[in-house]
C-alpha positions in Angstrom: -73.2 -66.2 -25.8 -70.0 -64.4 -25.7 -68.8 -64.2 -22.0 -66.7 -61.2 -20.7 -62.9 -61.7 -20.1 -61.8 -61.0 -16.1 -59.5 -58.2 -17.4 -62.8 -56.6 -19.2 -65.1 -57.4 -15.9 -62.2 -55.7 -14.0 -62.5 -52.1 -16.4 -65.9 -51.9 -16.1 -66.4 -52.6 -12.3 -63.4 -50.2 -11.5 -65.0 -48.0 -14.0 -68.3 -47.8 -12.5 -66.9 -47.7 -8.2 -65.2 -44.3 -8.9 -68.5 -42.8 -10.1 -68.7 -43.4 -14.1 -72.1 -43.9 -15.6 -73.6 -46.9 -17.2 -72.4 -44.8 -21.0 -69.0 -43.5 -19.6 -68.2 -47.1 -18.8 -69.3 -48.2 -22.4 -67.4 -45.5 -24.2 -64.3 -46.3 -21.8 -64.0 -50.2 -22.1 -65.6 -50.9 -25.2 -68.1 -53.3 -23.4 -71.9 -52.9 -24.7 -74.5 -51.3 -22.5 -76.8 -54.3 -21.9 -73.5 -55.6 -21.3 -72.1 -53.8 -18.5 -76.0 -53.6 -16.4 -76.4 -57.1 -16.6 -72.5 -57.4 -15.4 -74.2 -54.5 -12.7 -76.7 -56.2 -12.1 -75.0 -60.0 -11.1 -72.0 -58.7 -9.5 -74.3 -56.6 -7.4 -76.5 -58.8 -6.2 -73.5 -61.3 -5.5 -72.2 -58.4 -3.4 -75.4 -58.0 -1.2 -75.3 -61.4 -0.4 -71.9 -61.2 0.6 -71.9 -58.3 3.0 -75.5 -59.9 4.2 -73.2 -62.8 5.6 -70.4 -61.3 6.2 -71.2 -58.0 8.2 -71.9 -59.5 11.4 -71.2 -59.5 15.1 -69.7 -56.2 14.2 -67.8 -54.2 17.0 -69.1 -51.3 16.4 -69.4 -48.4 19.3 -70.8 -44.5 18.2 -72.9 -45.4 15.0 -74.7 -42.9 12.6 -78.0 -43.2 10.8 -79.0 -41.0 8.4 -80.9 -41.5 4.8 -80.1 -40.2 1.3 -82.7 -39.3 -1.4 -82.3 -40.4 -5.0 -85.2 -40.8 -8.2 -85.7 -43.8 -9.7 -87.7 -44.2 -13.4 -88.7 -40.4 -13.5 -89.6 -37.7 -11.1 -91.9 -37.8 -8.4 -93.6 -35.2 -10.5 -93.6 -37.2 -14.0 -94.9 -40.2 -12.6 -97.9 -42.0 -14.4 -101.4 -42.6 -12.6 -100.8 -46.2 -12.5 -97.4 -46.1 -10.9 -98.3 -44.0 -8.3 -97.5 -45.1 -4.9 -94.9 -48.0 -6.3 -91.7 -48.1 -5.1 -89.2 -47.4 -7.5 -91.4 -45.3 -9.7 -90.5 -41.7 -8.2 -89.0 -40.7 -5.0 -87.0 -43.5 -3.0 -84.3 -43.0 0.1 -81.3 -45.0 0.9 -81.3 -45.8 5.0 -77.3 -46.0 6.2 -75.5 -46.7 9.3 -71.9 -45.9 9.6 -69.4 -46.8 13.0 -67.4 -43.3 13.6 -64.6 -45.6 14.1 -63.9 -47.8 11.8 -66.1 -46.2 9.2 -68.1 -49.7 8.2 -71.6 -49.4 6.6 -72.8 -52.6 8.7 -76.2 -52.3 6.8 -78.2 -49.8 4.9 -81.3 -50.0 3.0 -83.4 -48.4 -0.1 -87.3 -48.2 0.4 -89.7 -45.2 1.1 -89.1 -42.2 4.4 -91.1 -43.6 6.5 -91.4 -45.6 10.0 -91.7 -49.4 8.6 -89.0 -48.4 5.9 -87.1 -47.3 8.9 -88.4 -49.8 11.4 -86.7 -52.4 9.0 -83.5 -50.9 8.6 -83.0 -50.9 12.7 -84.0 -54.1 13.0 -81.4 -55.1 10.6 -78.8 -53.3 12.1 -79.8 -54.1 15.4 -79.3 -57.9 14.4 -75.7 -57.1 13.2 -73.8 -55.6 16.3 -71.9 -57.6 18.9 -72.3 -55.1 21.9 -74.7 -52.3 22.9 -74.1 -48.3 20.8 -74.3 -45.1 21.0 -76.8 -44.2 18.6 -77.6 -40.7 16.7 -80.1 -39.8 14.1 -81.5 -36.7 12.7 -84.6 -35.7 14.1 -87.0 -37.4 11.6 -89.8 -38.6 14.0 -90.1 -41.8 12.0 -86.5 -42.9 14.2 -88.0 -43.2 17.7 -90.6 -45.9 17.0 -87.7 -47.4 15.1 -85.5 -47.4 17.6 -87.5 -48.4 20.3 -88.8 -51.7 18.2 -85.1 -52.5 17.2 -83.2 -52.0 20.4 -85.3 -51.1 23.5 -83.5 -50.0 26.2 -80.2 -51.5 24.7 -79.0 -48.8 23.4 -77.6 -44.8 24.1 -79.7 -43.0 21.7 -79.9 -39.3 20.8 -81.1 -37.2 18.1 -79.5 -34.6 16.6 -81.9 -31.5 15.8 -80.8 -29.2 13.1 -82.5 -25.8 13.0 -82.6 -24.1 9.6 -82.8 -20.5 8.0 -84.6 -19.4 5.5 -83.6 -20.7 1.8 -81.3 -18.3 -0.2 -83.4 -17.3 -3.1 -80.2 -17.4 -5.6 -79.1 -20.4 -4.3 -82.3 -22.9 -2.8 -81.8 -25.0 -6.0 -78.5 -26.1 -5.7 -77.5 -25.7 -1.8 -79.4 -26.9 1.6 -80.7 -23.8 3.8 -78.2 -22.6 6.4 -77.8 -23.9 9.4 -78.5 -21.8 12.2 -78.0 -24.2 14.9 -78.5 -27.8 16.3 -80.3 -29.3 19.6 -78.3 -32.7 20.9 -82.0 -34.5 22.5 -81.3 -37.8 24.7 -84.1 -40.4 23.9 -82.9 -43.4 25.4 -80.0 -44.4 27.6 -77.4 -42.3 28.8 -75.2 -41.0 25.1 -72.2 -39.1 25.5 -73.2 -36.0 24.1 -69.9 -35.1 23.0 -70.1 -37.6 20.6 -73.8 -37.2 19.4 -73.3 -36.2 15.4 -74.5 -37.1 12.1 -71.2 -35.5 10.6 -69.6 -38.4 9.3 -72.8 -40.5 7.7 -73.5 -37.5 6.3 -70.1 -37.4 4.4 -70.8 -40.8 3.3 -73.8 -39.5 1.8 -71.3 -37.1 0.1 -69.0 -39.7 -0.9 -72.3 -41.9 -2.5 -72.9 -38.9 -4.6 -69.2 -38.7 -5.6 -68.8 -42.6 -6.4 -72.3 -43.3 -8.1 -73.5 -41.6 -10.9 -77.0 -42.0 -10.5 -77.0 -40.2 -7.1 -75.3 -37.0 -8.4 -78.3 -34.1 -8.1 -79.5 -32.6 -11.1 -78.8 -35.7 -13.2 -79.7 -37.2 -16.4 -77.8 -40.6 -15.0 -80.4 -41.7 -12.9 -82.0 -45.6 -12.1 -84.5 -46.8 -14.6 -85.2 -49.7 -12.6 -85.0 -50.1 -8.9 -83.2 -53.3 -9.0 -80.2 -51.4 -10.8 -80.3 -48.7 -7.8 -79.9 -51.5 -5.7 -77.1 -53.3 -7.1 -75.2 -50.0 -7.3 -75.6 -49.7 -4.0 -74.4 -53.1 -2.7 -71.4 -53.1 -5.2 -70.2 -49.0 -3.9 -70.8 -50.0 -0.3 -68.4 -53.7 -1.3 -65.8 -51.7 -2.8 -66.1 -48.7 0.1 -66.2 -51.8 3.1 -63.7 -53.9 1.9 -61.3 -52.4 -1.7 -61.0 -48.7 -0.8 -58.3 -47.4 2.0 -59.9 -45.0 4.2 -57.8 -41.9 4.8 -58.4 -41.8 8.8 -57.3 -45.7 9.0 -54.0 -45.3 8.6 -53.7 -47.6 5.4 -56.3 -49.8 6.2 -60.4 -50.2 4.9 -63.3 -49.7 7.1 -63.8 -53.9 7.0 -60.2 -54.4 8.8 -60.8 -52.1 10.8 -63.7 -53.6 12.1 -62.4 -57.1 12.0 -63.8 -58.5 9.1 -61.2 -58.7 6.7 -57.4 -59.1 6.8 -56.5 -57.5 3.4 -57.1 -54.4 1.1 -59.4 -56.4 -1.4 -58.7 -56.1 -5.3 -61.5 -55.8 -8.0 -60.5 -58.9 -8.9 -61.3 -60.0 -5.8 -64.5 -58.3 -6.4 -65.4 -59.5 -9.3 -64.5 -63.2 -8.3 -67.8 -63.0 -6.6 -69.7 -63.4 -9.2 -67.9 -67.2 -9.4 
């Protein structure tokens, strides 16, 4: 079997971290489409089980959870009988936590909205920080159990509450309904509310949309398989933790910032992974 060349593995993985789809890639680097998933696909899971090691004993301070919807196979609507109920057939969310400061995704996770999706994600996270946080969430109900399980009292949590209008009738397909105000809610702990917000997880969630295809809303470039979704994931969150300058750092990536890196890392470096 015909291998691909480091220079071709490099196109297609820069190709694909600044938000081409799985054909854009193709008709840009030449590479066939089983091709470039399967390339997806390894590299992806190589990067998971990189970050899984890595990301740890983070110094992380203010973090922000929030969780991202995507589709994978068809539609919630579409779905077959028999594939009701299965994860990755329909519906799934993506959980993420993001440090205010140095902007690291410690963790994140794709499952269903609900508490054990979300008790699993804290407990994950929980298992990755060096010191006690300052947590914030939305006010999804499914968070406090969560919390509680993951942390206990080690931890300054608060919610923050968003309050919503009614939908614009024009507009309630494409844009969220407008905010008409927020409620800061201590749970846990003693969070400095001036720093209770979901602003900046939630323009990661912006920037997911931006750098993978098969997050953009209204799209024909969605997951066919929930394994694909997930490699996506791990290789965008590689790429945004350890290859991509953040603007606020001052030159540097979220993963120096938080100590777990020393350089800007290359897709080449990237792709070496897979090795």
């Amino acid at each position: 079997m015909n291998k691909l060349s480091t220079e071709k593995r490099i196109q297609v993985v820069a190709a694909l971290v600044e938000g081409n789809s799985i054909r854009a890639t193709v008709r840009m680097t030449g590479v066939a489409k089983n091709t470039v998933t399967k390339l997806l696909v390894d590299l992806g899971h190589a990067c998971e089980s990189f970050q899984d090691e890595t990301l740890r004993d983070l110094p992380c301070k203010r973090l922000q959870v929030d969780e991202i919807w995507a589709f994978c196979h068809a539609k919630e609507k579409n779905i077959a009988p028999e594939h009701e109920g299965v994860l990755g057939y329909g519906d799934v969310w993506t959980f993420t936590a993001l440090d205010a400061e140095t902007k690291i995704v410690p963790t994140w996770l794709i499952g269903e909205r609900d508490a054990w999706w979300a008790t699993a994600f804290m407990r994950d996270l929980a298992g990755r920080l060096a010191n006690p946080v300052q947590l914030t969430t939305d006010g999804h109900k499914m968070y406090l159990d969560a919390v509680w399980d993951a942390f206990g009292v080690d931890v300054d949590y608060a919610m923050l509450i968003k309050h919503y209008g009614q939908d614009s009738e024009g507009e309630k397909r494409y844009s969220p309904a407008i905010c008409t105000g927020t409620e800061r809610r201590r749970v846990t702990g003693q969070p400095d509310v001036a720093h209770v917000s979901t602003s900046h997880v939630e323009r990661q969630n912006l920037t997911m949309r931006m750098s993978m295809r098969r997050f953009t809303r209204l799209t024909n470039a969605f997951s066919k398989k929930l394994e694909n979704l997930e490699c996506a994931v791990a290789l965008h969150f590689m790429y945004y933790n350890f290859g991509r300058k953040h603007q606020t750092l001052k030159g540097k990536t979220p993963a120096m910032a938080a100590g777990v890196a020393d350089h800007v890392w290359s897709i080449e470096e990237i792709v070496s992974l897979l090795d």
